[in-house]
C-alpha positions as semicolon CSV with decimal commas, in nm:
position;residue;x (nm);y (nm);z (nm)
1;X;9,365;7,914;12,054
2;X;9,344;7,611;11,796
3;X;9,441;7,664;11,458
4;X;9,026;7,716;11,322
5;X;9,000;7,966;11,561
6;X;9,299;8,164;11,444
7;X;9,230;8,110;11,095
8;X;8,851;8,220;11,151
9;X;8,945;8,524;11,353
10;X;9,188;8,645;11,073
11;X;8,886;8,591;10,878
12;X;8,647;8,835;11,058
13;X;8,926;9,049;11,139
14;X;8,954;9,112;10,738
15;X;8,552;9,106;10,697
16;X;8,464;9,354;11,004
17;X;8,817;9,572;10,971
18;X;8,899;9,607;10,617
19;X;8,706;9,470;10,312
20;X;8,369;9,338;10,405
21;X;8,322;9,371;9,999
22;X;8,490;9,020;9,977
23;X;8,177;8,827;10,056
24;X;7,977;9,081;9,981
25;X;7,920;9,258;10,352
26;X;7,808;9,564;10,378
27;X;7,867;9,739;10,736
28;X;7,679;9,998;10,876
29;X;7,805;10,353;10,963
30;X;7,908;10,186;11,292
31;X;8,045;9,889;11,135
32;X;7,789;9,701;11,305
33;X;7,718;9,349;11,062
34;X;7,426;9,157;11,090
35;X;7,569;8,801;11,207
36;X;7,313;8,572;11,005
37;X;7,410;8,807;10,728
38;X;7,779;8,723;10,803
39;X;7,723;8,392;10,850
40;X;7,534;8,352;10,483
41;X;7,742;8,539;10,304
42;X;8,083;8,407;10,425
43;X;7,993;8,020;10,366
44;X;7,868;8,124;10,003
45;X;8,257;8,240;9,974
46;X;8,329;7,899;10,094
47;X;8,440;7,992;10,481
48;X;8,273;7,792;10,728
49;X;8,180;7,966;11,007
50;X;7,843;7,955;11,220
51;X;7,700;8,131;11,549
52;X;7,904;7,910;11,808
53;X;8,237;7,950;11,628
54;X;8,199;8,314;11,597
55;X;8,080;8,385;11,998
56;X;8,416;8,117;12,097
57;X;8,621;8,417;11,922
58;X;8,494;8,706;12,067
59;X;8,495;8,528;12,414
60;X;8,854;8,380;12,401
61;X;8,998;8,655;12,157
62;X;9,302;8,812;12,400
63;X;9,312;9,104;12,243
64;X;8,945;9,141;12,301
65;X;8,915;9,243;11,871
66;X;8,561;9,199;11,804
67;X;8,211;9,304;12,005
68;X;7,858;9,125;12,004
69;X;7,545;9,423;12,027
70;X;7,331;9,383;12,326
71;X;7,072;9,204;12,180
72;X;7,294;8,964;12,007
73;X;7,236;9,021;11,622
74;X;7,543;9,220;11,498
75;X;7,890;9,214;11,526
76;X;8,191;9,468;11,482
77;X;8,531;9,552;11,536
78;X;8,629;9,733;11,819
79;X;8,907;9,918;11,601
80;X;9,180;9,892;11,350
81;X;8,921;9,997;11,086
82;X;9,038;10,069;10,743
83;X;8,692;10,107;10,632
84;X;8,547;10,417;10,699
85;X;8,332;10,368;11,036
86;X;8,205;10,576;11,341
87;X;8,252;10,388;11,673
88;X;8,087;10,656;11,900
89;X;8,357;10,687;12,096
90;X;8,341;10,973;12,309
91;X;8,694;11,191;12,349
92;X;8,892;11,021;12,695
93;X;9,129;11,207;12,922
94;X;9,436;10,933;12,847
95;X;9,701;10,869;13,108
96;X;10,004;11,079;13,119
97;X;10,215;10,809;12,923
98;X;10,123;10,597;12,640
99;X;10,331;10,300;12,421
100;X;10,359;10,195;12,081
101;X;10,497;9,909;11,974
102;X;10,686;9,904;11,622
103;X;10,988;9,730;11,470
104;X;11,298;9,886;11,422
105;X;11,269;9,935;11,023
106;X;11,000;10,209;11,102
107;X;11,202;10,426;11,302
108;X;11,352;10,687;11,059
109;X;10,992;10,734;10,946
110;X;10,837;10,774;11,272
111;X;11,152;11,007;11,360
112;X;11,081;11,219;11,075
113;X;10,662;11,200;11,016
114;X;10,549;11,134;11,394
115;X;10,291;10,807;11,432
116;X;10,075;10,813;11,119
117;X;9,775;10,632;11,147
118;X;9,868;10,488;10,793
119;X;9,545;10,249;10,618
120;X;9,379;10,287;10,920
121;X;9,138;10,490;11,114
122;X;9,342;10,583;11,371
123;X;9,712;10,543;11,548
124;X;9,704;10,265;11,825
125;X;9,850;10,310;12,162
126;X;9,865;10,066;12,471
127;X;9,875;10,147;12,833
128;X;10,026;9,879;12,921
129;X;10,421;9,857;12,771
130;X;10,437;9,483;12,734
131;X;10,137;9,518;12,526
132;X;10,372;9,745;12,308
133;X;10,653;9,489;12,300
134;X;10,396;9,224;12,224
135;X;10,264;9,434;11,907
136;X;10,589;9,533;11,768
137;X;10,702;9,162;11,786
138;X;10,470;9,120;11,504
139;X;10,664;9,345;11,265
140;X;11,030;9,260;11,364
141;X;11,284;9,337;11,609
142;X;10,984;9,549;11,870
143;X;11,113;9,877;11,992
144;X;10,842;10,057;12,218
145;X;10,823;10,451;12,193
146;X;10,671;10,624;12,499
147;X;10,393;10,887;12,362
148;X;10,396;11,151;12,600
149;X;9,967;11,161;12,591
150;X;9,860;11,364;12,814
151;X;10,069;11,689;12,669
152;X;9,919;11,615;12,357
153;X;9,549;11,652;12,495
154;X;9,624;11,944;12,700
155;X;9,763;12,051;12,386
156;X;9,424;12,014;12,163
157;X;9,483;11,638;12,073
158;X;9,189;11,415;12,087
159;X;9,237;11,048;12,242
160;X;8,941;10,760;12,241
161;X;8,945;10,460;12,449
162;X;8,798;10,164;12,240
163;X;8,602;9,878;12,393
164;X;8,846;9,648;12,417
165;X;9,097;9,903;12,593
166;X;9,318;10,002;12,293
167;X;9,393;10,394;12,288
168;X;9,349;10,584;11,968
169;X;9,445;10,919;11,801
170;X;9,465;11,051;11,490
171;X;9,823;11,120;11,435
172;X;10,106;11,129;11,719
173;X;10,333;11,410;11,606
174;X;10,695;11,348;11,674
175;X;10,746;11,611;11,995
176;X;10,577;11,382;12,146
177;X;10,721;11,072;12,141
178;X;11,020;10,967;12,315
179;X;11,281;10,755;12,142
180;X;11,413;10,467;12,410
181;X;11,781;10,414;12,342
């Protein structure tokens, strides 16, 4: 991904996940955005962006972050809200094991609180462990805790599987997760 297209999805990611305010967005309850209304507002706060530019992101995005409506007016996050927001996202059986990447500097937190899902909506969780690795890269040294997921929903524990195949939960308490040495 060139360096627009990095810079512009950082952009949206900001605008759809955390402070539409800044140009002046307002999302709906399913933090749907109008994308003319997007477009306006973003190049009045001196971002150039248009309709191409944004549908090359959500097509080549890897992580699969953002999500065109059906009839091709709105765009939205598919998670990692810190904005308040309502996804529809119906409660998923999840596989018997889940990851989470982090960095090392987390672990006495996580060791004494659990997974908190922190600023945002929810606590994120991969099936896939290199995905793990990959996200606690971001934050330092990655260690990847195994979330023992499927004891948590037979246990009462609600999981949702977002569009773009991240899992989700509201708080992963810590006899659940498994420490790798």
């Amino acid at each position: 991904m060139n360096s627009k297209l990095i810079s512009s999805s950082k952009f949206l990611s900001l605008i759809l996940r955390h402070e539409p305010g800044k140009v002046g967005l307002t999302l709906d309850a399913q933090g749907w955005a109008h994308i003319d209304e997007l477009i306006t507002l973003s190049q009045r706060n001196g971002k150039k962006i248009d309709r191409a530019l944004i549908e090359e992101i959500v097509t080549t995005n890897d992580k699969q972050r953002f999500i065109i409506s059906d009839d091709g007016t709105k765009i939205r996050a598919n998670q990692g809200h810190s904005v308040s927001i309502d996804l529809g996202l119906q409660p998923s059986e999840p596989p018997l094991i889940l990851y989470h990447g982090t960095a090392t500097r987390f672990l006495q937190s996580i060791r004494e609180q659990g997974l908190l899902h922190s600023s945002r909506q929810h606590v994120h969780l991969s099936a896939e462990k290199a995905t793990a690795i990959n996200v606690g890269s971001r934050h330092g040294l990655p260690v990847v805790l195994h979330v023992a997921a499927r004891k948590m929903h037979e246990q009462g524990h609600h999981f949702y599987l977002s569009e773009n195949g991240v899992w989700l939960t509201e708080h992963v308490p810590v006899s659940f997760i498994e420490f790798q040495p």
